[in-house]
Backbone and ligand atoms as CSV (ligand in chain L), in Angstrom:
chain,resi,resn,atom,element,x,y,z
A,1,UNK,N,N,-9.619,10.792,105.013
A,1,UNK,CA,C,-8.643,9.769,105.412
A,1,UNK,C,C,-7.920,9.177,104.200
A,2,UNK,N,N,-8.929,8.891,103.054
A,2,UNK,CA,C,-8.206,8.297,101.901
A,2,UNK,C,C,-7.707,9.585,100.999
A,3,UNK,N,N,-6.082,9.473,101.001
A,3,UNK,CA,C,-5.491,10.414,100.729
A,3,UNK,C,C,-4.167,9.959,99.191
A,4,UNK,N,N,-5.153,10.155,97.922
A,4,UNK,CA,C,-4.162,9.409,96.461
A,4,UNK,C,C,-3.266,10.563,96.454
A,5,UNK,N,N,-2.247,9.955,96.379
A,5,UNK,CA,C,-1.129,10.828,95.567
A,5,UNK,C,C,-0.972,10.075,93.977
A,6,UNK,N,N,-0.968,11.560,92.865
A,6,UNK,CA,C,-1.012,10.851,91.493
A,6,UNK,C,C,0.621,11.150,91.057
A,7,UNK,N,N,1.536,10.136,90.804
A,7,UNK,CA,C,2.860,10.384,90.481
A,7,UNK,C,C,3.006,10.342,88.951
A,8,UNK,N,N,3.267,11.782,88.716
A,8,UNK,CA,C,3.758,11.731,87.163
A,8,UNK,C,C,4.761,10.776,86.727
A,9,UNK,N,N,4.224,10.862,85.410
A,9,UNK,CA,C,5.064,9.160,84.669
A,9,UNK,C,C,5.673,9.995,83.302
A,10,UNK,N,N,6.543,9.697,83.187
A,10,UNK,CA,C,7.555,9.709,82.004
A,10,UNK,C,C,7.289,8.257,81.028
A,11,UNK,N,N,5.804,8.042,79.926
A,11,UNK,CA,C,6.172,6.876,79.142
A,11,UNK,C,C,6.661,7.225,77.813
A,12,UNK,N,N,7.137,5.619,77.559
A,12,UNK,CA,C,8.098,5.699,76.551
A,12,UNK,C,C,8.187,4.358,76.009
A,13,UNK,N,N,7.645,3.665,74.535
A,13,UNK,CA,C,8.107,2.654,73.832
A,13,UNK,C,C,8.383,1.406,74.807
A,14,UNK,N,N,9.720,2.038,74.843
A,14,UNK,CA,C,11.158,1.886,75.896
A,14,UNK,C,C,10.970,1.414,77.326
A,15,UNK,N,N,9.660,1.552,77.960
A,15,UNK,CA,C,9.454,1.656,79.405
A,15,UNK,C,C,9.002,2.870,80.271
A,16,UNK,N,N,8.892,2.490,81.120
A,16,UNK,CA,C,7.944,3.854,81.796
A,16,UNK,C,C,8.705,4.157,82.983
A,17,UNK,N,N,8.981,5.541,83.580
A,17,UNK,CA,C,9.281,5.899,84.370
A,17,UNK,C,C,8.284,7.014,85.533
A,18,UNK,N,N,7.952,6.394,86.883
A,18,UNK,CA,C,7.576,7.220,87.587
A,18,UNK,C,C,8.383,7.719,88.651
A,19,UNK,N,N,7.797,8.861,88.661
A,19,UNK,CA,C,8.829,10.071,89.823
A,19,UNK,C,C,7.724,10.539,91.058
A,20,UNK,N,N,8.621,10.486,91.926
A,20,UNK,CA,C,8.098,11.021,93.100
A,20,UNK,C,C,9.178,11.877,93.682
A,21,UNK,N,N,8.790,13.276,93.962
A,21,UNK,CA,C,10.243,14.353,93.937
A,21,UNK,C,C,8.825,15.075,95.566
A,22,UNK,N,N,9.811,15.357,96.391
A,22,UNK,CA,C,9.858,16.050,97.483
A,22,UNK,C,C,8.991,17.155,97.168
A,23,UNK,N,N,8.276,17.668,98.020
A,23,UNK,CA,C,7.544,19.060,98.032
A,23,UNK,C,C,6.431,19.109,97.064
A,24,UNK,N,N,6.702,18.258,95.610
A,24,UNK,CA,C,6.009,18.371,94.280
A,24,UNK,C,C,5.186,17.257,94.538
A,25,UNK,N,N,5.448,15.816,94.673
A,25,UNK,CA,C,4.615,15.033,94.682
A,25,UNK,C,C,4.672,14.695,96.588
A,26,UNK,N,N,5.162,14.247,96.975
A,26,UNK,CA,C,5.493,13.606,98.449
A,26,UNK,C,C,5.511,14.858,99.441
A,27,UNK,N,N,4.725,15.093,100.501
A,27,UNK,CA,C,4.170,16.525,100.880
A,27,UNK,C,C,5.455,16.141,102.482
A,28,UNK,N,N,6.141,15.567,102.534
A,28,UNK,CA,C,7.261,15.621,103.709
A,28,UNK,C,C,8.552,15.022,103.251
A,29,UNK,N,N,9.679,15.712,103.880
A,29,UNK,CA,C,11.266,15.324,103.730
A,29,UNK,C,C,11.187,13.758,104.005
A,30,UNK,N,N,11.942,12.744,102.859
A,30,UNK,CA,C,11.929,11.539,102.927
A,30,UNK,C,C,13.121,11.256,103.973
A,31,UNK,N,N,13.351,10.033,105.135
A,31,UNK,CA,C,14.138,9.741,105.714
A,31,UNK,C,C,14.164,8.490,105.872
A,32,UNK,N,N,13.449,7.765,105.120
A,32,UNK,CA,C,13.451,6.557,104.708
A,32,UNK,C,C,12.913,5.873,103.757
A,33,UNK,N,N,13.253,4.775,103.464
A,33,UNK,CA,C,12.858,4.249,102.174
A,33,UNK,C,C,12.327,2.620,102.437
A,34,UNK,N,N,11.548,1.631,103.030
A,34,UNK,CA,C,11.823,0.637,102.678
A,34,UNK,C,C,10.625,-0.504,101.664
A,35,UNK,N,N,10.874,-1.260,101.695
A,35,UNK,CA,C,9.931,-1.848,100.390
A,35,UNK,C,C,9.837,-3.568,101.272
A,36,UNK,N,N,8.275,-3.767,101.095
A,36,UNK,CA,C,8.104,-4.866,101.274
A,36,UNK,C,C,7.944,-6.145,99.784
A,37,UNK,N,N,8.411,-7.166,100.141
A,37,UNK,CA,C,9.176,-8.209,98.847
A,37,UNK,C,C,8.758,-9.535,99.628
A,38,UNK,N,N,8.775,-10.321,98.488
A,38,UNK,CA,C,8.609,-11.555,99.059
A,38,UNK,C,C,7.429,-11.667,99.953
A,39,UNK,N,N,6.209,-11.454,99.945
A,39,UNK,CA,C,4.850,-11.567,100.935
A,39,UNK,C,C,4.269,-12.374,100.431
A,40,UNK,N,N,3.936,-13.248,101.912
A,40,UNK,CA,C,3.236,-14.559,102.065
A,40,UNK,C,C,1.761,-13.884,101.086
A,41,UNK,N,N,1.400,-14.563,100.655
A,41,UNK,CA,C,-0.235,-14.056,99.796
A,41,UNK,C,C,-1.022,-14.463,100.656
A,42,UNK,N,N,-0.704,-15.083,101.999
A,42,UNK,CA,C,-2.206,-15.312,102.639
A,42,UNK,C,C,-2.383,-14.565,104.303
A,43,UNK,N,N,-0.662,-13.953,104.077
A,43,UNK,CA,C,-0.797,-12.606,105.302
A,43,UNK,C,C,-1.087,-11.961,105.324
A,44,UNK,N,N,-1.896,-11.253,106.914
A,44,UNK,CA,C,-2.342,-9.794,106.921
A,44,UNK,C,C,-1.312,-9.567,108.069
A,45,UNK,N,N,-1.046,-8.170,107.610
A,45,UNK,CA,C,0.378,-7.479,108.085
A,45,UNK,C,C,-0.474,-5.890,108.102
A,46,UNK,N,N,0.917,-5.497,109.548
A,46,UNK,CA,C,0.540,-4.083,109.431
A,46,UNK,C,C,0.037,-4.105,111.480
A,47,UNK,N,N,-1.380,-4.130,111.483
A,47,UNK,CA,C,-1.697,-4.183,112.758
A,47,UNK,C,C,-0.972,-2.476,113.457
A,48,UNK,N,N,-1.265,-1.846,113.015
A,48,UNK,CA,C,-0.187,-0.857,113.887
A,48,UNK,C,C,-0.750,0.540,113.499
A,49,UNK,N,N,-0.232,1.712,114.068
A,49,UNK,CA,C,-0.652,2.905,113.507
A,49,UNK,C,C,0.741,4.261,114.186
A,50,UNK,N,N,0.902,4.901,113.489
A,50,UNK,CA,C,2.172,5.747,114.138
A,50,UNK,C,C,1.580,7.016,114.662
A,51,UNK,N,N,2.530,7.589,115.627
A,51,UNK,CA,C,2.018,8.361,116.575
A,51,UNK,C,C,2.545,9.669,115.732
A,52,UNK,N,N,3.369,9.624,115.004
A,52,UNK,CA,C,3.944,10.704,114.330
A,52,UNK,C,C,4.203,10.719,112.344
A,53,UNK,N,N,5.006,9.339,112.477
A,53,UNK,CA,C,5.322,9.397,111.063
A,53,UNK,C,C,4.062,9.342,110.117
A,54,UNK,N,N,4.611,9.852,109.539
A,54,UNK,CA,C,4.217,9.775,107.807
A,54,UNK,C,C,4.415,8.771,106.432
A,55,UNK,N,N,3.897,8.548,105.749
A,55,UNK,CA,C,4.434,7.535,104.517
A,55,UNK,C,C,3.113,7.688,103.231
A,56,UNK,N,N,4.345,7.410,102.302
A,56,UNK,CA,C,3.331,7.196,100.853
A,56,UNK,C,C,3.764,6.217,100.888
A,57,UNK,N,N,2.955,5.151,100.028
A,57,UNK,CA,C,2.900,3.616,100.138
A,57,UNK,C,C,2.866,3.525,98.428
A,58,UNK,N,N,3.472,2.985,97.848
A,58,UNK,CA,C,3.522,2.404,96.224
A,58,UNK,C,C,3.592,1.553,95.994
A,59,UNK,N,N,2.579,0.698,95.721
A,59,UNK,CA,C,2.449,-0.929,94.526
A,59,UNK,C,C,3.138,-0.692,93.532
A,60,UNK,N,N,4.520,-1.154,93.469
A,60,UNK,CA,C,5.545,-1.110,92.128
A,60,UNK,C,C,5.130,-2.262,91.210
A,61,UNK,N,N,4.363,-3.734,91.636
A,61,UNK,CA,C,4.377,-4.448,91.408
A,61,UNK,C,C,3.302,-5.310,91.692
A,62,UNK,N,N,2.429,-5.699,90.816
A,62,UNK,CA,C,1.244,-6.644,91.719
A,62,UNK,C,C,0.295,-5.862,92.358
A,63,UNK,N,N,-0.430,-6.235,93.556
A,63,UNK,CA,C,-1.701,-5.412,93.880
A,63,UNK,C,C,-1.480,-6.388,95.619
A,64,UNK,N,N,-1.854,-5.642,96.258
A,64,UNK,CA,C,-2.923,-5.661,97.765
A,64,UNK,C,C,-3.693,-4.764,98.318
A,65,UNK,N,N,-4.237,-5.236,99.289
A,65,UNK,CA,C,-5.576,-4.096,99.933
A,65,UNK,C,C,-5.057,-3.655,100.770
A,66,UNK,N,N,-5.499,-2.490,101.400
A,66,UNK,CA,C,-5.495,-2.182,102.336
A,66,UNK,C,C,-6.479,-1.496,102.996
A,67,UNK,N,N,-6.445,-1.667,104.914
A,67,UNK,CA,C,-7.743,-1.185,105.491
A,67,UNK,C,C,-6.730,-0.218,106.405
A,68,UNK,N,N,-7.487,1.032,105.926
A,68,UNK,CA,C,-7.419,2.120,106.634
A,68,UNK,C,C,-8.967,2.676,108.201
A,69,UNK,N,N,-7.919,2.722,109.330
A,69,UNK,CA,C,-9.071,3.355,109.872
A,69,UNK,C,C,-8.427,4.315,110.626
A,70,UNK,N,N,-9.368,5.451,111.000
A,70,UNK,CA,C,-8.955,6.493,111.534
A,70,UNK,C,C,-9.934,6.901,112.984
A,71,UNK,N,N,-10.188,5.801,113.784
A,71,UNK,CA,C,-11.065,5.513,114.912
A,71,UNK,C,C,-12.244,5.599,114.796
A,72,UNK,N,N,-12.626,6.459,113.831
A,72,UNK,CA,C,-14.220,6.676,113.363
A,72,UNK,C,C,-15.188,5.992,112.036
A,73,UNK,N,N,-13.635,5.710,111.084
A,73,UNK,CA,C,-14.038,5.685,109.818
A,73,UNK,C,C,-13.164,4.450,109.562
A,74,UNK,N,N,-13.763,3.274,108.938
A,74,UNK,CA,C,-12.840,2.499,107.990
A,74,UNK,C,C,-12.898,2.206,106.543
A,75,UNK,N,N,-12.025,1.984,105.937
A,75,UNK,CA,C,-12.272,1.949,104.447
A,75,UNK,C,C,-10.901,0.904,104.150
A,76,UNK,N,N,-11.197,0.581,102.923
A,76,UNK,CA,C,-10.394,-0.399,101.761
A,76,UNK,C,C,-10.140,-0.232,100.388
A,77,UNK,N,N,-9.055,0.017,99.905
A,77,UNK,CA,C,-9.031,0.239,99.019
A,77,UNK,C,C,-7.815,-1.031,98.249
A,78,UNK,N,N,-7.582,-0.638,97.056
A,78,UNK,CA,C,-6.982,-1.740,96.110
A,78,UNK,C,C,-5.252,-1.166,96.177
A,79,UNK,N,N,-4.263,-1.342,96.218
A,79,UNK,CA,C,-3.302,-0.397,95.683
A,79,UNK,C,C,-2.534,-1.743,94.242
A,80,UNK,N,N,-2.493,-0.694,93.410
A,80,UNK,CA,C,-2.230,-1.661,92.207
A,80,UNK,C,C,-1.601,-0.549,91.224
A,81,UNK,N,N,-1.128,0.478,90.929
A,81,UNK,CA,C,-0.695,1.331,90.247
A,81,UNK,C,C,1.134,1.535,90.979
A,82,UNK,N,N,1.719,1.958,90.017
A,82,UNK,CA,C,3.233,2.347,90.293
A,82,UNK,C,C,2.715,3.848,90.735
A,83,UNK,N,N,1.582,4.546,90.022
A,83,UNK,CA,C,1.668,5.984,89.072
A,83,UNK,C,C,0.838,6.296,90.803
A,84,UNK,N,N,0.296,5.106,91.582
A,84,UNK,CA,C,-1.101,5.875,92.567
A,84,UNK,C,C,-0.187,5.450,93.936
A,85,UNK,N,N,0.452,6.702,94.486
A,85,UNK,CA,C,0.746,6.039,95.669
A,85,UNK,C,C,-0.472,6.793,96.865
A,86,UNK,N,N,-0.379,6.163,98.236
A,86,UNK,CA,C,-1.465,6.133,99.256
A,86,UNK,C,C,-0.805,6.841,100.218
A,87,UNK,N,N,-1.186,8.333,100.579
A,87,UNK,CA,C,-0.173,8.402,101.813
A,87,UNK,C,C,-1.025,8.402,103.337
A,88,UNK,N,N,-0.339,7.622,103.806
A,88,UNK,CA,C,-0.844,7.682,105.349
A,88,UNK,C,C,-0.240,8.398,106.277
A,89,UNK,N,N,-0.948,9.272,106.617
A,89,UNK,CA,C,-0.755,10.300,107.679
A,89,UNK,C,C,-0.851,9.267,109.004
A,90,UNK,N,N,-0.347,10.327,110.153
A,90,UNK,CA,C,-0.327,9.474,111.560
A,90,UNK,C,C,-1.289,9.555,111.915
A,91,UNK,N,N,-1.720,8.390,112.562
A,91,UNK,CA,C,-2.391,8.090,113.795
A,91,UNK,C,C,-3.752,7.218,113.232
A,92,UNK,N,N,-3.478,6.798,111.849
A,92,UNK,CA,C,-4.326,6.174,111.103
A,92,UNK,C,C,-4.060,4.718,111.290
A,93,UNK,N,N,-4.654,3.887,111.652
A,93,UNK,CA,C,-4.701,2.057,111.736
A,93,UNK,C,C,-4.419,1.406,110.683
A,94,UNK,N,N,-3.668,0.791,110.245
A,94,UNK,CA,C,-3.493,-0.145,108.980
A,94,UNK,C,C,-3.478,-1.987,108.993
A,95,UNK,N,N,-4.007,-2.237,108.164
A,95,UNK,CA,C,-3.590,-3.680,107.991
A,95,UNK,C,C,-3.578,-3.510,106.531
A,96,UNK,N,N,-2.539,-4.172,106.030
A,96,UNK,CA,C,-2.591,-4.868,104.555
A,96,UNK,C,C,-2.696,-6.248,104.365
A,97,UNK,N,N,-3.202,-6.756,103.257
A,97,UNK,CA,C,-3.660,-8.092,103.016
A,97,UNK,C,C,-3.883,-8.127,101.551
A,98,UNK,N,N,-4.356,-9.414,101.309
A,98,UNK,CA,C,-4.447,-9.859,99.535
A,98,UNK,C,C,-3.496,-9.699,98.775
A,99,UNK,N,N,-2.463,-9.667,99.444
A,99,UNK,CA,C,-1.424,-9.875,98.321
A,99,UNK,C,C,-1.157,-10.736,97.241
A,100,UNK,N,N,-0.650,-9.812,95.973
A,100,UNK,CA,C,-1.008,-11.027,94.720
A,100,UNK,C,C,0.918,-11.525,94.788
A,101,UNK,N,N,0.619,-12.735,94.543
A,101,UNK,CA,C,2.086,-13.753,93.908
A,101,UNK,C,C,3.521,-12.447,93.526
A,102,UNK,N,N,4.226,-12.310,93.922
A,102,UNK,CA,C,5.571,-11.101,93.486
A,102,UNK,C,C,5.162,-9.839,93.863
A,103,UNK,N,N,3.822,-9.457,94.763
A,103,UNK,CA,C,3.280,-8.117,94.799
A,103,UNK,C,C,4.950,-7.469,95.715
A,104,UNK,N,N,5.047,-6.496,95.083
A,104,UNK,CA,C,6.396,-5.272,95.846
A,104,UNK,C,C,5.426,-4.015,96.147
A,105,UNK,N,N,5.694,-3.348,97.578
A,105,UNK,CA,C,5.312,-2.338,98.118
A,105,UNK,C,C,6.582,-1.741,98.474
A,106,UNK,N,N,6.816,-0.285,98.063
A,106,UNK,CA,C,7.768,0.544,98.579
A,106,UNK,C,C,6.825,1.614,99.382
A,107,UNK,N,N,7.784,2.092,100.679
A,107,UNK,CA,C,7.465,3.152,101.046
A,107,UNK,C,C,8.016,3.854,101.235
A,108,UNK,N,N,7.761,5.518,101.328
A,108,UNK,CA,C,8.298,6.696,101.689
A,108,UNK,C,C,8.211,6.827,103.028
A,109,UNK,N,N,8.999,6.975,104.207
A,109,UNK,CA,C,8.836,7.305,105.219
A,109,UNK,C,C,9.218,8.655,105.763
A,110,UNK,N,N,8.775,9.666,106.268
A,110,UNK,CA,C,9.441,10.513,107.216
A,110,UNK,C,C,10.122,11.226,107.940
A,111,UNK,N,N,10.431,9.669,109.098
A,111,UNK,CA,C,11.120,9.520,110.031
A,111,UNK,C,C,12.031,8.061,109.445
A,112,UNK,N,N,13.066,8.145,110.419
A,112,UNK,CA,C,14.197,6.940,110.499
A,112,UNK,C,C,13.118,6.075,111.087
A,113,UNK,N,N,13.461,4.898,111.216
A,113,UNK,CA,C,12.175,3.253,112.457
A,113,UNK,C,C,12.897,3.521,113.639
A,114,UNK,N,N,11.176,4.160,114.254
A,114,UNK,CA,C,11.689,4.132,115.659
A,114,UNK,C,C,10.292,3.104,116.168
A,115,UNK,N,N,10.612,2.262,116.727
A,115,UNK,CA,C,9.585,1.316,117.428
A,115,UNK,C,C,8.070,1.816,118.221
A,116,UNK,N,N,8.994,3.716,118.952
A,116,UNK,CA,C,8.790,4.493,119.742
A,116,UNK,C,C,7.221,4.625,119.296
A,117,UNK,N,N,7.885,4.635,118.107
A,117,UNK,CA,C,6.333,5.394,117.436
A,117,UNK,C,C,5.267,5.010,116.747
A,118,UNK,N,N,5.641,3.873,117.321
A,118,UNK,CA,C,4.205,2.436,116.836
A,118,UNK,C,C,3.566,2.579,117.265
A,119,UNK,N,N,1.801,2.386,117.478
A,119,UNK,CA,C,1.087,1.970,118.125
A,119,UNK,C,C,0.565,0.723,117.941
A,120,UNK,N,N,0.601,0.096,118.524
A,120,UNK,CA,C,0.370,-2.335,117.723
A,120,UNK,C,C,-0.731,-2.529,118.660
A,121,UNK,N,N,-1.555,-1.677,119.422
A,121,UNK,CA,C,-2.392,-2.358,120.251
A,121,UNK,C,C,-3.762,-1.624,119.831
A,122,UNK,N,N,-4.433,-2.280,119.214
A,122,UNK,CA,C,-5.522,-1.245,118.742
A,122,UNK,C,C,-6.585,-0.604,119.947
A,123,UNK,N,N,-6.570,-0.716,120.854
A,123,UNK,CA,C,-7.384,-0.551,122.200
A,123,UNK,C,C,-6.598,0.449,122.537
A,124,UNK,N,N,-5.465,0.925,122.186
A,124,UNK,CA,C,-4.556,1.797,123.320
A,124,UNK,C,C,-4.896,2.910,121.516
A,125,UNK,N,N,-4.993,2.795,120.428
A,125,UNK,CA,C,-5.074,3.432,119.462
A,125,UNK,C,C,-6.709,4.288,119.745
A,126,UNK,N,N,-7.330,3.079,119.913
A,126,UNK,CA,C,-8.480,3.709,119.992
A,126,UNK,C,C,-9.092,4.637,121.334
A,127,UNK,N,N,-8.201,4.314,122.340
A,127,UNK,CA,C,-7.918,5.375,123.751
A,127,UNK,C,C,-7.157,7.096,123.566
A,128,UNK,N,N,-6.048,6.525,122.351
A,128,UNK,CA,C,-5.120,8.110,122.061
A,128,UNK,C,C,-6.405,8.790,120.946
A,129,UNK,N,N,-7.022,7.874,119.989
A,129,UNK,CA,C,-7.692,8.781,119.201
A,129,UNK,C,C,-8.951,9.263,119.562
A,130,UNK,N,N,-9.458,9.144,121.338
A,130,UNK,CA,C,-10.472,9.565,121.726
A,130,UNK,C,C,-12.049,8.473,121.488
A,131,UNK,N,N,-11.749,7.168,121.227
A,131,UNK,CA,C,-12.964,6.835,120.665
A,131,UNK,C,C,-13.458,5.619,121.501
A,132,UNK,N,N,-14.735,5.297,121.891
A,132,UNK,CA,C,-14.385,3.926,122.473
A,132,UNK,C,C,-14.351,2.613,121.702
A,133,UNK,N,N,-13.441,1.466,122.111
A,133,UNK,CA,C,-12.752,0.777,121.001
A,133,UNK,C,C,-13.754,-0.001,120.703
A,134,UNK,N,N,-15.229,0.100,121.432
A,134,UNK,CA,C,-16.450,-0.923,120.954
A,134,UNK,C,C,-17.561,-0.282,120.250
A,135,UNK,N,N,-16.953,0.504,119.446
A,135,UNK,CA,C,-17.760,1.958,118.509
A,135,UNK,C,C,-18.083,1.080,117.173
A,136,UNK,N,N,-16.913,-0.339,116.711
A,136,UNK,CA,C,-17.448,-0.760,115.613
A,136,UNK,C,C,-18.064,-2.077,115.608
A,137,UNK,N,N,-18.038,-2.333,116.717
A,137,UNK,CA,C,-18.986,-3.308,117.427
A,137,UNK,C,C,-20.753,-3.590,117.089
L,1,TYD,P1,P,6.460,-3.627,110.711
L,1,TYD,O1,O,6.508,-2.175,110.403
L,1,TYD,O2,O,5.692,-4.065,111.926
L,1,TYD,O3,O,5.926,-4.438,109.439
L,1,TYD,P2,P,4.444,-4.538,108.789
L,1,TYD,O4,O,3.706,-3.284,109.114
L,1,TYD,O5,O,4.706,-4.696,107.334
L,1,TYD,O6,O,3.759,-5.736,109.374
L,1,TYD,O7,O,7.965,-4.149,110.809
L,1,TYD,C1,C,8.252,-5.544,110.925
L,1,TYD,C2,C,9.602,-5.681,111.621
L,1,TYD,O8,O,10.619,-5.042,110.850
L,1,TYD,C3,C,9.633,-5.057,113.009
L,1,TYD,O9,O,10.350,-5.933,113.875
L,1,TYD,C4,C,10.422,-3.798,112.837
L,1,TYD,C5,C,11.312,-4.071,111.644
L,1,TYD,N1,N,11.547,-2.858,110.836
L,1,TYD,C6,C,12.781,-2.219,110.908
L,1,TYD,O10,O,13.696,-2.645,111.629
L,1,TYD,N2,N,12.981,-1.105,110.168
L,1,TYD,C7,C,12.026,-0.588,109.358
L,1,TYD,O11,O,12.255,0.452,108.677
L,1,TYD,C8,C,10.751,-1.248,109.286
L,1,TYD,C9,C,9.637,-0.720,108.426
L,1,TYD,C10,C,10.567,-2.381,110.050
């Protein structure tokens, strides 16, 4: 489930540059881009899981957690690297939280936002992924 992507870095004196290029680092055609900014530090966000899309997730800036579950399995990890992005495959549960003061998250998406392809009800997540939803009970 926990799936690092390591993005080569170009450093330099000067500043550092990381790349994330199609096929080489990011394993699907990008069709979106957006970046979360400005987060409350005492929200947990996310609640949701996609029925299809895809995304690498990058801490450009700052650090938060995130809890991955995949109906069977949950885990947490730190994201705090430009160089470490996280990609979440579908049908995986997310919440993020702990956000530090200016933390920026960009993501790679997929697909264009289709609402379609949310899942926000974790009971109906844990019905499509076969599991019963009182397994972590
Ligand atoms: P959502 O993905 O639920 O945010 P998070 O997982 O960070 O809690 O999106 C929040 C709102 O923003 C929701 O109303 C949908 C809208 N949205 C778009 O319109 N386009 C997008 O590309 C994204 C990611 C969200």
């Amino acid at each position: 489930m926990l799936e690092w992507v390591k993005l080569p870095e170009r450093r330099s004196e000067t500043g550092n540059i990381v790349i994330a290029e199609v096929e080489k680092d990011v394993p699907f055609a990008i069709r979106r881009v957006y970046c979360l900014v400005d987060l409350d530090v005492e929200t947990r966000r996310g609640f949701h899981a996609h029925r299809q899309l895809e995304q690498l997730v990058i801490c450009l800036h700052g650090s938060c957690r995130i809890l991955l579950d995949d109906g069977s399995r949950r885990t947490e990890v730190t994201l705090a690297q430009p160089n470490r992005g996280l990609l979440l495959r579908s049908m995986i549960w997310r919440e993020m939280f702990d956000f530090s003061q200016g933390c920026v998250l960009m993501v790679l998406a997929s697909e264009h936002y289709d609402e379609a392809d949310y899942i926000r009800n974790y009971d109906d997540f844990m019905q499509l992924v076969g599991v019963p939803s009182d397994s972590f009970s």
